[in-house]
C-alpha positions in Angstrom: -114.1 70.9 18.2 -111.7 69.7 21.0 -110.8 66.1 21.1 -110.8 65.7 24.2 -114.7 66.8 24.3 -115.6 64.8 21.0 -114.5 61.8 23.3 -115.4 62.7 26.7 -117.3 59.7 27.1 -115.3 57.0 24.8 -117.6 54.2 24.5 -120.5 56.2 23.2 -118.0 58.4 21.2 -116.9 55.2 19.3 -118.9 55.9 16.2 -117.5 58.9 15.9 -114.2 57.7 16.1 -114.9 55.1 13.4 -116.5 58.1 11.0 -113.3 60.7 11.4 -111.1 57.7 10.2 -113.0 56.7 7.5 -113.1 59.9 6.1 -108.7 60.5 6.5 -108.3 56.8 5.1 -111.1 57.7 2.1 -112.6 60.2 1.9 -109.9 63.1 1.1 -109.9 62.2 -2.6 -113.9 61.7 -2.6 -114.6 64.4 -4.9 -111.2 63.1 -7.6 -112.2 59.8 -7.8 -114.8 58.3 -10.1 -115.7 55.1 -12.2 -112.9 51.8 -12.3 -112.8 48.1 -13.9 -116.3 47.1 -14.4 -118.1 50.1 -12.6 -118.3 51.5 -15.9 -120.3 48.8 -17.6 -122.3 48.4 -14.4 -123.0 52.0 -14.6 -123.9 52.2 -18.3 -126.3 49.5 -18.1 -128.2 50.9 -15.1 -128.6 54.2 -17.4 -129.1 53.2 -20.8 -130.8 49.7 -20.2 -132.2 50.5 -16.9 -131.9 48.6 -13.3 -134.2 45.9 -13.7 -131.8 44.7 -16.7 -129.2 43.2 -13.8 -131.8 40.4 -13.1 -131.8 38.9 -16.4 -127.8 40.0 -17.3 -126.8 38.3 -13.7 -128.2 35.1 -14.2 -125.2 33.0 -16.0 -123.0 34.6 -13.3 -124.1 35.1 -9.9 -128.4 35.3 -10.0 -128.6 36.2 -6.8 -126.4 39.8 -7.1 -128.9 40.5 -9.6 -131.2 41.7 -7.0 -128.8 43.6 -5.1 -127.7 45.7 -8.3 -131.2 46.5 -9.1 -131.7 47.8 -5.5 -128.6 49.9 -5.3 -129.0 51.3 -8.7 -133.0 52.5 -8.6 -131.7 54.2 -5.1 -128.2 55.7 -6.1 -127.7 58.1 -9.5 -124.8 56.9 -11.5 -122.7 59.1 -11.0 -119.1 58.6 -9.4 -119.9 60.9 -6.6 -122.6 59.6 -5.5 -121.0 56.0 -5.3 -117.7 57.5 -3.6 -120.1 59.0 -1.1 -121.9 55.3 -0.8 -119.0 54.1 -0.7 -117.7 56.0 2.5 -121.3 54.8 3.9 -120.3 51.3 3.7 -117.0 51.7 5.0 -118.3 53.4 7.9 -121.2 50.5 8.4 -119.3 47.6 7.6 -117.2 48.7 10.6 -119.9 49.0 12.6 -121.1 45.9 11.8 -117.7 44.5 13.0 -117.3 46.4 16.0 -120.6 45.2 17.2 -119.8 41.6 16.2 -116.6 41.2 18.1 -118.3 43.1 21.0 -120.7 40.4 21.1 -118.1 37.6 20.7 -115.9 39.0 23.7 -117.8 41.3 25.4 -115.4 41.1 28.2 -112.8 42.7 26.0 -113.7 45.6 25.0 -110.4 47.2 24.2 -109.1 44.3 22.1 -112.2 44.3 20.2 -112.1 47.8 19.3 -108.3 47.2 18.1 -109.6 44.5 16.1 -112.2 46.9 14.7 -110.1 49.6 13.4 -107.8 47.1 11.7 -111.0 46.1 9.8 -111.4 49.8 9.2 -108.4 50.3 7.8 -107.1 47.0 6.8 -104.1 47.7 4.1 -104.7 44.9 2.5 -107.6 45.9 0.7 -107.3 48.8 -1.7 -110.3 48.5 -3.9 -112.3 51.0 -1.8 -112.8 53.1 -4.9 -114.0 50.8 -7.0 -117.2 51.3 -5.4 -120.3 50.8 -7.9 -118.7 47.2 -8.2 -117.3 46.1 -4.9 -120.1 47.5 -2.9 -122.3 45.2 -4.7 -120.5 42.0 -5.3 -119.1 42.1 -2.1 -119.6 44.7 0.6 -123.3 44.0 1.2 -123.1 40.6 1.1 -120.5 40.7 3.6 -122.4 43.0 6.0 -125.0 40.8 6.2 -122.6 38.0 7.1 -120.9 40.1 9.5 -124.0 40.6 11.4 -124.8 37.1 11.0 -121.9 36.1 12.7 -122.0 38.9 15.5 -126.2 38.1 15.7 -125.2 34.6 16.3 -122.9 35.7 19.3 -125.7 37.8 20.8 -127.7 34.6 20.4 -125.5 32.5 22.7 -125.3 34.9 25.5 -128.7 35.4 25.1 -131.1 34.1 28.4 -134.2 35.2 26.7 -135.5 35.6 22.6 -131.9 33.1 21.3 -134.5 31.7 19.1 -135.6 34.5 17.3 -131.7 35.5 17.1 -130.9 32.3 15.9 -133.2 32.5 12.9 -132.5 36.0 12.1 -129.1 34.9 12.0 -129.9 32.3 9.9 -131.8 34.9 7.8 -128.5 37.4 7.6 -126.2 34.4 6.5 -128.6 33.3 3.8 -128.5 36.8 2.6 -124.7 37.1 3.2 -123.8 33.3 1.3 -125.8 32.5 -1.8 -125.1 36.1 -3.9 -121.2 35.4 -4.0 -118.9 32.7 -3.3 -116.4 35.2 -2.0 -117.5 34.0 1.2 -118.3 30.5 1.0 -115.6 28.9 3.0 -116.1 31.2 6.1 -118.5 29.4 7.6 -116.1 27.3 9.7 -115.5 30.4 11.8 -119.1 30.5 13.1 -118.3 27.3 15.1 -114.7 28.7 16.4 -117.1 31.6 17.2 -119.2 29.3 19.4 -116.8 27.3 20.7 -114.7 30.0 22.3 -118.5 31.6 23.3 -119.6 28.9 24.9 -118.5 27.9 28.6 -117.5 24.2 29.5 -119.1 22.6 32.5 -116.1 22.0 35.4 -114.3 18.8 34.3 -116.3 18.3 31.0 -114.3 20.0 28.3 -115.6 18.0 25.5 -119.1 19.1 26.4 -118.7 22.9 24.9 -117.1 21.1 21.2 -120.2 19.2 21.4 -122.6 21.8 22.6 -120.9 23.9 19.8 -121.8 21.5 17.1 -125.1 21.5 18.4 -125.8 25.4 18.0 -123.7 25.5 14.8 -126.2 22.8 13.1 -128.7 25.3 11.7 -126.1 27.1 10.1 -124.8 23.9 8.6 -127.9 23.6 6.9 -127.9 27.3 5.1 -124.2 26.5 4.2 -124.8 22.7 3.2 -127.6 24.4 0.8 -125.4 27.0 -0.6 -122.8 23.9 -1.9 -125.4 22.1 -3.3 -126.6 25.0 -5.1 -123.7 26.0 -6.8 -122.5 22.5 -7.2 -126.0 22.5 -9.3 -125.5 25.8 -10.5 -121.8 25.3 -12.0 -122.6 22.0 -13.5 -126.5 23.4 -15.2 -125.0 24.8 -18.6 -126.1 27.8 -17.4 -123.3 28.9 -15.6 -120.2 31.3 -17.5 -117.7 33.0 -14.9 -114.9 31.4 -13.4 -114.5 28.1 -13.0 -112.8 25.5 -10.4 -109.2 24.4 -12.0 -107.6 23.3 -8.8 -107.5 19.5 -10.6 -105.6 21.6 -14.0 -103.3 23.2 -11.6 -102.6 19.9 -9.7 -104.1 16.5 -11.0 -103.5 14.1 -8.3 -104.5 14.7 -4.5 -101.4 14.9 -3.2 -100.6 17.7 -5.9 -103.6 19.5 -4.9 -102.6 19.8 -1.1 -99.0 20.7 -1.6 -100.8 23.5 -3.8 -103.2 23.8 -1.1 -100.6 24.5 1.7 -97.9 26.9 -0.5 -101.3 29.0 -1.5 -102.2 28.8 2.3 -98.7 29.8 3.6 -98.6 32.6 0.9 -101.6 34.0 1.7 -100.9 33.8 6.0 -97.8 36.1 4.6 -99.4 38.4 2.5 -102.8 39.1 4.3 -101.7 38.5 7.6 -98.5 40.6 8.0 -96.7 41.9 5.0 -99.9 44.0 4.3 -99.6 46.2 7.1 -96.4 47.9 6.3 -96.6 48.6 2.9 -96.6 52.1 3.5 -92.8 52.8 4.7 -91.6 50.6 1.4 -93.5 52.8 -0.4 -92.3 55.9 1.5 -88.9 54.8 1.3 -89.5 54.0 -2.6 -90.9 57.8 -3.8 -89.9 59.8 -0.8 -90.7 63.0 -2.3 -93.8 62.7 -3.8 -96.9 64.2 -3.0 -99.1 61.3 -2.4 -96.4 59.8 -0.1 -96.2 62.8 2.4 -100.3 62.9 2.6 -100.1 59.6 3.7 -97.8 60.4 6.4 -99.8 63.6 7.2 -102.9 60.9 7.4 -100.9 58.8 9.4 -99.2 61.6 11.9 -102.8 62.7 12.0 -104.3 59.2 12.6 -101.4 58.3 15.9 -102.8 61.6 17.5 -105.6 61.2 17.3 -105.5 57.5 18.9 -103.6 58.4 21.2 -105.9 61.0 22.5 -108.7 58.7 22.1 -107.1 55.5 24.4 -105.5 57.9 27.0 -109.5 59.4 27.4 -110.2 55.8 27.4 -107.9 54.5 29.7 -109.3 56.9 32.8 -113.1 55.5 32.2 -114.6 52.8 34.5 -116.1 50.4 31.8 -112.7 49.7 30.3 -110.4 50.3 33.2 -111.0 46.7 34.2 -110.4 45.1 30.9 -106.9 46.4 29.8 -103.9 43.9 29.1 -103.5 41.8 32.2 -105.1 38.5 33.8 -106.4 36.6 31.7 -105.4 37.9 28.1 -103.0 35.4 27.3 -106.0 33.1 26.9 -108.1 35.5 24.9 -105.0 36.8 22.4 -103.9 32.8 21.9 -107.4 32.0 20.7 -108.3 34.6 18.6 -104.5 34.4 16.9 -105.7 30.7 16.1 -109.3 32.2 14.9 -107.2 35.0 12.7 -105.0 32.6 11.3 -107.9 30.3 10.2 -110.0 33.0 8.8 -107.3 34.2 6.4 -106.6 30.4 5.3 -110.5 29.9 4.6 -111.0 33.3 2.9 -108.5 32.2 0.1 -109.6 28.9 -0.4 -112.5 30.4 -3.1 -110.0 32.2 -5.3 -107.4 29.5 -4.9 -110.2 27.1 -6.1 -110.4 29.7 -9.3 -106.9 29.7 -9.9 -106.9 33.5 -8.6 -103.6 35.0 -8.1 -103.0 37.0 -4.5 -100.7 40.2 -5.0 -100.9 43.3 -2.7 -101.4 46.5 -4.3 -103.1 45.1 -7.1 -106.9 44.4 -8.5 -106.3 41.0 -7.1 -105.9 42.0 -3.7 -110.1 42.1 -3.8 -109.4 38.6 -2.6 -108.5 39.9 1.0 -112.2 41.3 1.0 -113.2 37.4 2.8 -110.0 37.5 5.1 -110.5 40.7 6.7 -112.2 39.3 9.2 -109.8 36.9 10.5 -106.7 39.8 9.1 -108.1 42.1 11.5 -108.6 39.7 14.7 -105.1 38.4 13.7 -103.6 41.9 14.6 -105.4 41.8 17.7 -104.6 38.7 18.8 -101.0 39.5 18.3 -100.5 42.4 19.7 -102.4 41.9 22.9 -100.2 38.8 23.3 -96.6 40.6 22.3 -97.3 43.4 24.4 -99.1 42.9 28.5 -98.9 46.5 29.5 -101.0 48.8 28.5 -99.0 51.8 27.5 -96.7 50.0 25.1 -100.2 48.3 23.6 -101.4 51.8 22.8 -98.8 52.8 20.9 -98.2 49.8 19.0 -102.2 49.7 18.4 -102.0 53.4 17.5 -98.9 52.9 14.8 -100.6 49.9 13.5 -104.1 51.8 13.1 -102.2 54.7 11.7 -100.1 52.9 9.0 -102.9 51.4 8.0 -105.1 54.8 7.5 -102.1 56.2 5.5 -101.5 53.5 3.1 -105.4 53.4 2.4 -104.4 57.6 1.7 -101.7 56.5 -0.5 -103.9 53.8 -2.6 -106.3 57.3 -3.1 -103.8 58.7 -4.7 -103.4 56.5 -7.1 -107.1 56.0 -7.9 -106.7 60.0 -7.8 -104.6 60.1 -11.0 -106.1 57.1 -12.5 -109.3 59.3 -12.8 -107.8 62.3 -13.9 -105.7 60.5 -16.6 -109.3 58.9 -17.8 -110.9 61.9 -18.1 -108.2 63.5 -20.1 -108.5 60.1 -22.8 -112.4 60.9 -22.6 -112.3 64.9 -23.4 -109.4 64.4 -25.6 -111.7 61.9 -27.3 -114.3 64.2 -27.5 -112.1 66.5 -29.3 -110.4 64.6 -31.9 -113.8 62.6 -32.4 -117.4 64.4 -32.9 -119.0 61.9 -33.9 -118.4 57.7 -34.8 -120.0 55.9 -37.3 -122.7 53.2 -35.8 -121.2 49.7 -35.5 -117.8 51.1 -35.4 -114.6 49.6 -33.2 -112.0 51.5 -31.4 -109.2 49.7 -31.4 -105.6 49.2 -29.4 -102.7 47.4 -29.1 -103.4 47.2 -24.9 -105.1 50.1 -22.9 -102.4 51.2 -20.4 -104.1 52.0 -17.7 -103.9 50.4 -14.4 -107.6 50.4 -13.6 -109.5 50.0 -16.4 -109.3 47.2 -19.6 -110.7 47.7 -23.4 -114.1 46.3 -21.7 -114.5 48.4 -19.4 -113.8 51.8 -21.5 -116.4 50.2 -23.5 -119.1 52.5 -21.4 -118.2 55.6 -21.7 -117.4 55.3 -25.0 -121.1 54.8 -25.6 -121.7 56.9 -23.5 -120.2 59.4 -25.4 -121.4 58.9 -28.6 -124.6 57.3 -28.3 -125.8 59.1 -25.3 -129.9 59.0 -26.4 -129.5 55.3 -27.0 -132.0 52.4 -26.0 -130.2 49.5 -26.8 -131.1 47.0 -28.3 -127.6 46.0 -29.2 -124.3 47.7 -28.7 -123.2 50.1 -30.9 -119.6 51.2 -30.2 -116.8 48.8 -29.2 -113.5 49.5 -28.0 -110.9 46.7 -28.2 -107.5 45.8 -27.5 -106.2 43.2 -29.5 -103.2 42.4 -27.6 -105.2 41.9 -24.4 -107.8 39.7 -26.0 -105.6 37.0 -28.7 -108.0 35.0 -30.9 -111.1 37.4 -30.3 -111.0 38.1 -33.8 -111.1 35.9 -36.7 -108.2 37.0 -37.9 -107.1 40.8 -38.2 -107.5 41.4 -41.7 -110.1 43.3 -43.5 -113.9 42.2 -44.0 -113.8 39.9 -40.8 -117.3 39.6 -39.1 -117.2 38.9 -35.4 -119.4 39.7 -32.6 -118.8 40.4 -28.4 -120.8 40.3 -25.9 -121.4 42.9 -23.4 -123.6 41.9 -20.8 -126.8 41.8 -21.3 -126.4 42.9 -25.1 -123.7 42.0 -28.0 -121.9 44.3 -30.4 -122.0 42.8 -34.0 -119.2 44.0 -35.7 -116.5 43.8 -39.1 -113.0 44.0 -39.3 -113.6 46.7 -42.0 -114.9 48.7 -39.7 -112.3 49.5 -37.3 -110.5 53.0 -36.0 -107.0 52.3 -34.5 -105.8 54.5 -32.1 -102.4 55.0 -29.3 -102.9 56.1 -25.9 -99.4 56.0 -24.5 -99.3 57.2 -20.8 -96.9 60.0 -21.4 -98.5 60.9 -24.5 -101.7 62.6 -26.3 -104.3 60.4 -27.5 -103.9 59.6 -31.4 -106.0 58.0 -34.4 -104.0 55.8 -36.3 -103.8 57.0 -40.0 -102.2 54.7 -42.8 -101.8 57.6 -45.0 -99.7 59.2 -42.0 -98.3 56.4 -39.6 -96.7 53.9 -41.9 -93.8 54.8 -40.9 -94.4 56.8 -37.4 -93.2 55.6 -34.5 -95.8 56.8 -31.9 -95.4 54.1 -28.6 -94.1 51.2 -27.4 -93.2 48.9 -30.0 -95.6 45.9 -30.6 -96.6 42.8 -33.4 -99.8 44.4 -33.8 -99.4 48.2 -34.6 -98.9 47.5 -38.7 -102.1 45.5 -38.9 -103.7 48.0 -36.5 -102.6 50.8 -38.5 -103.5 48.8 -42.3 -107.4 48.2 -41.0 -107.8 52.0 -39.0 -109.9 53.4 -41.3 -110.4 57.2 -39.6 -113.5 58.4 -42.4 -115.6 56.3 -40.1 -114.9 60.0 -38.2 -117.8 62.3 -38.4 -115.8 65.3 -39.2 -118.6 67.6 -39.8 -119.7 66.7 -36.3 -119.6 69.3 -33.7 -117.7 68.8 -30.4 -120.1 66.4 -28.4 -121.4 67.3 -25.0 -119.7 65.4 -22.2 -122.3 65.3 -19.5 -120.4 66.9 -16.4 -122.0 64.5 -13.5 -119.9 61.8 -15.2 -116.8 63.4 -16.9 -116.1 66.2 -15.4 -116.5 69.6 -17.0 -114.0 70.4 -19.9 -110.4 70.7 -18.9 -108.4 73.8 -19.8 -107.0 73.6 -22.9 -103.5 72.5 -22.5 -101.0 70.8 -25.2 -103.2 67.8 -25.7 -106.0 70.3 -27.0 -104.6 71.1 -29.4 -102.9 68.0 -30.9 -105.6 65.9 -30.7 -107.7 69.3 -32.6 -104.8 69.9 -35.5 -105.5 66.0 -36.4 -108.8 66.4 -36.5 -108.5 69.1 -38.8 -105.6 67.8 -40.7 -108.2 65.4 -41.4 -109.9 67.6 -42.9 -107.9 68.3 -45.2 -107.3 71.9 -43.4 -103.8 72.7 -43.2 -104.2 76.5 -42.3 -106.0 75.6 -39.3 -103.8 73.0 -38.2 -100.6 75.6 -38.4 -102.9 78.2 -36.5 -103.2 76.0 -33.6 -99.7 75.0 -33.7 -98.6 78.9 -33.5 -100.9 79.1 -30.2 -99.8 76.3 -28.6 -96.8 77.5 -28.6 -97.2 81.2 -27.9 -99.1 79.3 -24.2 -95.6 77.7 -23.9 -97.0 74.4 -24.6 -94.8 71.5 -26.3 -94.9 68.0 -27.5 -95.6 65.1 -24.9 -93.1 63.4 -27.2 -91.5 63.8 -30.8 -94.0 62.1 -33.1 -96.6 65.0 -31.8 -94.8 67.4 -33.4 -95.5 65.7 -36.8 -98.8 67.2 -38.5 -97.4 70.7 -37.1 -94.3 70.2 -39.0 -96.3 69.4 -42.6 -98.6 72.3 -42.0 -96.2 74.8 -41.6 -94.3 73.2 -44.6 -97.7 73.6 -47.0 -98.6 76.7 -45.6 -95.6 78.4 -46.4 -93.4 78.4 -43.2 -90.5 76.7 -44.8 -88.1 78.0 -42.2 -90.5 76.6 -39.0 -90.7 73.1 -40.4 -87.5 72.7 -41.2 -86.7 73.8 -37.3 -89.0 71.6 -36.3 -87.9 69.0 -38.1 -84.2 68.8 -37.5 -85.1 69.5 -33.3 -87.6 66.4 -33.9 -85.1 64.2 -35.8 -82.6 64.3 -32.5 -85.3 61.3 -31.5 -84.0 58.8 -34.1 -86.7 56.8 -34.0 -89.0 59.9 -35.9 -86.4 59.5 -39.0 -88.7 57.1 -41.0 -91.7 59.7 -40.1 -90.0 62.5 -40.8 -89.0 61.0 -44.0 -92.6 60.2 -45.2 -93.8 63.4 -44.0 -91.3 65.3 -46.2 -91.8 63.1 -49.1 -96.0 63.7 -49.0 -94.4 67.7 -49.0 -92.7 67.0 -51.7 -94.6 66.0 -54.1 -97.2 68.5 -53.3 -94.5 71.6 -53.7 -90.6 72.2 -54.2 -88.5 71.6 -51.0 -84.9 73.3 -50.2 -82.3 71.3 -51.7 -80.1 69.2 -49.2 -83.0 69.3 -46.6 -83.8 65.3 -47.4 -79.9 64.5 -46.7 -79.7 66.9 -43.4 -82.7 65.1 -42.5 -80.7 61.3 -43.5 -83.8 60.3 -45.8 -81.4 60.0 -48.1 
C-alpha cells in the first residue's frame, strides 16, 4: 500500500501509524522469541497447577497481581507465541492509552503530543518487551489503567458536562492501576502537575489555579493515601516476603538518606532521561558488522522514512496546521520539561527505596517501566523548545523516533539468541537425559545465561520430565550453587534441604544431586567423578570438585527413551549438529557402550562437525582407544593435548585405557603424563 494513501488523512491514520512501529521495533523476532526470567515459572504453574493457583501463591508478595495472573492465564495458552503476540497487543494499547492521555492534557498541541507518544512507543530505555508473560502482568496492565486514569482525569477537567462520572471512573482506573504493584506508587504527584497546567487561572489570581488544583486532586489523594496505608500495613503484617525498604541500611541518618536521595535522582535524570536514547550508535560503533546491528539500522532507515512521510502529510492538513512550533510553545515545552523531569525522579523513588540498581541494557532497566511517562514528555518538551521551526523539529523528532525503534530491534536480537541458545540446553537435555529420578537436583556452578537464573530453568525442567504431573510438591530442581551461597547446608553428601517454588517446595538431599556444565561456547555436560576428576571442562571455579564429588549420574534413567519435547513450548527438534552427538556418546558411554559411542564419533565427523572445545573430544578418544582404533585416539589425543589444560584429562583417560588393555609404549611420555 502507498504511504501516502495509508495516511491521507493523518489524524485518523494515527493508529495505524502507532501499529506499523510496533511491529518494526517488536515484532520482527515474534516468532524467535519465547519464555525469560520468571515467565517460565509463571508459565509452569498456570499449566501444571492451574490459574486459580496465582491467588493463593501471590499473597506474601503482591495479592492484588494475583487476580490479574489468573485472568490473563485462563484467556492466553502458555505458550511463548501467544504471549509475544500479547505482548505486541499491549505495546500497541499502552500507546494508545498515552496518545489519548496527552491529547487530553494538551489538546491544543497536537503535534507535540504525538512526539511525546511515539517516544513512549519506542522508549529505549526499556528493553524488557520480551519478557512478556511477566512484565505484562506485574506491570503493563497496571500501568494502562493508570495511564488512562491520568488521561480520564484530564478529560474530566475540560469536561462542561458528566466531570463527575469521569472523575470517579478515574478514581476507579487509578485504584486498579496503584494497589497490584508499587512500581507506580510515587507517580501520583504528576496528577496534580497534570491539573495544574489543565486548569486556567482567573486574570490577576494565579494562586487560585494551585488551589483549585488541590481541590480536584483531593479524591485522588484519598486512593493514594489508601494505597500507603495499605502497604505500610501490608509490609509490617508478617505476611509480607519480596523486597524490602533498606534506604535507612544504605544511609542511617537523614542527611545520608537525601545525599543518596539526590545522587540516585541525578543518576537516574541521566540514564532515563537522555543517555537512553542513543544507545544504539555506541552499540553500532561497538559490533559494526554484525547482523543484529545492521537490522537495527534497516529498522531505523525504515522508521525516518516513514516519519517523514507521515509529518510532511501532516504538515499540509488543517487541524494541525495551526499548532506547529511557533507562539506560544515556549510555554508549553518549559512546563512539560519540568513535568518530564519530575516524572523520571518519582518513577525511581520505588526501586531506590528497594535498594534497586538502574543499568541500561540490563534486567534492571524494568525500573524505567514507571518513568516512561515523564521519559517520553521529557523528549518532547525538549525538542519543541531546542528547535521553533517546524522542518528542523521533524527531523529531529523523526531521528529520535527512529533511534529509538532500532535499538528496541537490536534488544530483539538479543532476546533472539537468548531463546535459541535455551532451546539448544533443553533438546540437548533431552538427549543426554531420558529420564531423572524423582526428587532429583540439577546442579551448577552459575547458569550463564543472560536471561534466565537456576530458578527460573526450574520450569522447563519439569516440564520436561514430569510433563503428566499434578503437584503436590516439586519434583525436579535445578540449582546453581554459586548464585545461591548458603542455600545448602553444606555441600557434602546426605544433606537434606528444601526450596520453595512458589506456591509448592522441592524437598530434596545432597545425595541426590546430578552436576552438570553449560559453558556458552560449549555442549551441555553431566559431571562424572569417574571421568572429570581431572577434566577441565569451563571456567575455573571453588565449586566444581564438590560439584563433581556429589554428581551422581545413575540417578540417569538410561533405559529411558528420548522424551517428547512438546513443540508449542520448545520448538520442534533441532537438526542434529555437533552437540547431538556429544551429549548422545555420554549418554551411551554411560552405558557402558563404547561401540556406540565410537560410531557416533565417526559420523560426526564424516558431517564435518568438531568439538566446541577440547575436553569434548574426550569420550571419542577412549572409545576409539577400546574399540580398537589405536591410531585415531592417539591423533586425537596429541591434536587435543595442544590445549594444555586437557593434559590431566588426557592423562586419566589413558590410564582408565590402560589398565583395561596394553597401550603403545612412549604414548604416556608424548602425551607428558609421565
Amino acid at each position: 500500500m502507498n504511504a501516502f494513501k495509508l495516511f491521507r488523512n493523518p489524524e485518523k491514520s494515527i493508529p495505524w501509524l502507532f501499529a506499523l512501529l510496533t511491529m518494526l521495533a517488536y515484532g520482527l523476532a515474534v516468532f524467535q522469541t519465547g519464555f525469560y526470567w520468571d515467565d517460565w515459572p509463571f508459565a509452569w504453574t498456570a499449566q501444571f497447577m492451574g490459574p486459580a493457583s496465582f491467588l493463593r501463591s501471590f499473597l506474601r508478595v503482591r495479592p492484588f497481581l494475583g487476580p490479574i495472573f489468573w485472568l490473563t492465564t485462563t484467556l492466553l495458552p502458555t505458550t511463548p507465541l501467544a504471549w509475544q503476540f500479547f505482548a505486541l497487543l499491549m505495546r500497541f494499547a499502552l500507546t494508545l492509552a498515552a496518545w489519548w492521555t496527552f491529547h487530553n492534557l494538551w489538546p491544543q498541541r497536537p503535534w507535540q503530543t504525538l512526539l511525546a507518544a511515539l517516544a513512549f512507543l519506542v522508549y529505549p530505555g526499556y528493553s524488557q518487551h520480551w519478557v512478556a508473560l511477566t512484565h505484562i502482568n506485574q506491570e503493563l496492565i497496571p500501568f494502562l489503567f493508570y495511564l488512562l486514569s491520568f488521561g480520564m482525569t484530564g478529560l474530566a477537567i475540560r469536561s462542561v458536562t458528566g466531570s463527575r462520572r469521569r472523575t470517579i471512573l478515574a478514581l476507579l482506573l487509578l485504584t486498579l492501576g496503584v494497589f497490584p504493584t508499587e512500581y507506580f506508587l510515587s507517580l501520583e504527584p504528576l496528577r496534580f502537575l497534570f491539573i495544574l497546567v489543565t486548569l486556567e487561572a482567573p486574570a490577576g489570581r494565579p494562586f487560585v489555579r494551585f488551589w483549585q488544583a488541590i481541590r480536584a486532586w483531593l479524591p485522588y489523594l484519598v486512593i493514594w493515601a489508601a494505597d500507603i496505608a495499605w502497604l505500610d500495613f501490608y509490609y509490617h503484617s508478617g505476611i509480607y516476603a519480596n523486597y524490602n525498604v533498606v534506604i535507612w541500611q544504605i544511609a542511617p541518618t537523614l542527611s545520608g538518606i537525601l545525599l543518596n536521595l539526590l545522587s540516585t535522582l541525578g543518576e537516574a535524570l541521566l540514564k532515563a532521561g537522555l543517555l537512553a536514547w542513543f544507545q544504539l550508535p555506541i552499540l553500532a560503533a561497538q559490533a559494526p558488522g554484525a547482523p543484529s546491528t545492521w537490522l537495527a539500522l534497516g529498522v531505523s532507515v525504515i522508521t525516518l522514512g516513514i516519519l517523514w512521510m507521515f509529518f510532511t502529510r501532516l504538515k499540509k492538513t488543517t487541524p494541525f496546521s495551526n499548532s506547529t512550533p511557533g507562539s506560544g510553545i515556549q510555554a508549553w515545552a518549559w512546563n512539560t520539561i519540568l513535568i518530564g523531569i519530575a516524572g523520571i525522579l518519582l518513577g525511581r523513588i520505588p526501586s531506590w527505596a528497594a535498594g534497586l540498581p538502574l543499568t541500561l541494557g540490563s534486567s534492571f532497566d524494568r525500573f524505567t517501566v514507571s518513568m516512561l511517562p515523564g521519559a517520553s514528555l521529557l523528549a518532547a518538551g525538549l525538542l519543541s523548545l531546542l528547535l521553533q521551526k517546524r522542518q528542523y523539529w521533524i527531523s529531529a523528532a523523526a531521528v529520535l523516533i527512529a533511534l529509538g525503534a532500532g535499538q528496541q530491534a537490536y534488544t530483539a536480537s538479543i532476546f533472539r539468541r537468548d531463546w535459541a541458545r535455551q532451546l539448544d540446553l533443553y533438546w540437548q537435555l533431552a538427549w543426554r537425559i531420558p529420564a531423572l529420578q524423582p526428587n532429583s537436583v540439577l546442579m551448577t556452578d552459575e547458569v550463564e545465561m543472560d536471561y534466565e537464573t537456576d530458578y527460573s530453568l526450574t520450569a522447563p525442567l519439569n516440564w520436561i520430565y514430569a510433563p503428566q504431573l499434578q503437584p503436590t510438591r516439586l519434583p525436579y530442581l535445578l540449582v546453581g550453587v554459586g548464585e545461591r551461597p548458603g542455600k545448602f547446608p553444606s555441600l557434602e553428601p546426605g544433606q537434606d534441604f528444601q526450596f520453595a517454588y512458589r506456591p509448592i517446595r522441592f524437598y530434596g538431599n545432597t545425595s541426590q544431586m546430578v552436576g552438570f556444565v553449560a559453558a556458552p561456547n560449549a555442549c551441555l555436560h553431566i559431571l562424572d567423578p569417574l571421568y572429570d576428576k581431572h577434566t577441565n571442562l569451563a571456567r575455573q571455579s571453588p565449586f566444581y570438585p564438590q560439584i563433581v564429588q556429589l554428581s551422581n549420574p545413575d540417578l540417569i534413567l538410561t533405559d529411558a527413551p528420548v522424551p517428547t519435547l512438546p513443540a508449542a513450548i520448545f520448538g520442534p527438534e533441532p537438526p542434529h549438529s555437533w552437540c547431538y552427538y556429544y551429549t548422545r556418546a555420554e549418554f551411551f558411554r554411560q552405558r557402558g557402550d563404547w561401540a556406540t559411542v565410537a560410531r557416533l564419533g565417526q559420523e560426526a565427523e564424516q558431517l564435518g562437525y568438531r568439538a566446541r572445545v577440547p575436553a569434548e573430544w574426550l569420550p571419542f578418544i577412549e572409545a576409539y582407544a577400546i574399540t580398537g582404533q589405536p591410531e585415531k585416539a592417539e591423533s586425537l589425543s596429541l591434536q587435543t593435548i595442544s590445549d594444555s589444560t586437557q593434559r590431566k584429562g588426557l592423562c586419566a583417560l589413558w590410564s582408565r585405557v590402560q589398565q583395561k588393555q596394553p597401550i603403545r609404549d612412549g604414548l604416556l611420555n608424548e602425551l607428558g603424563c609421565q
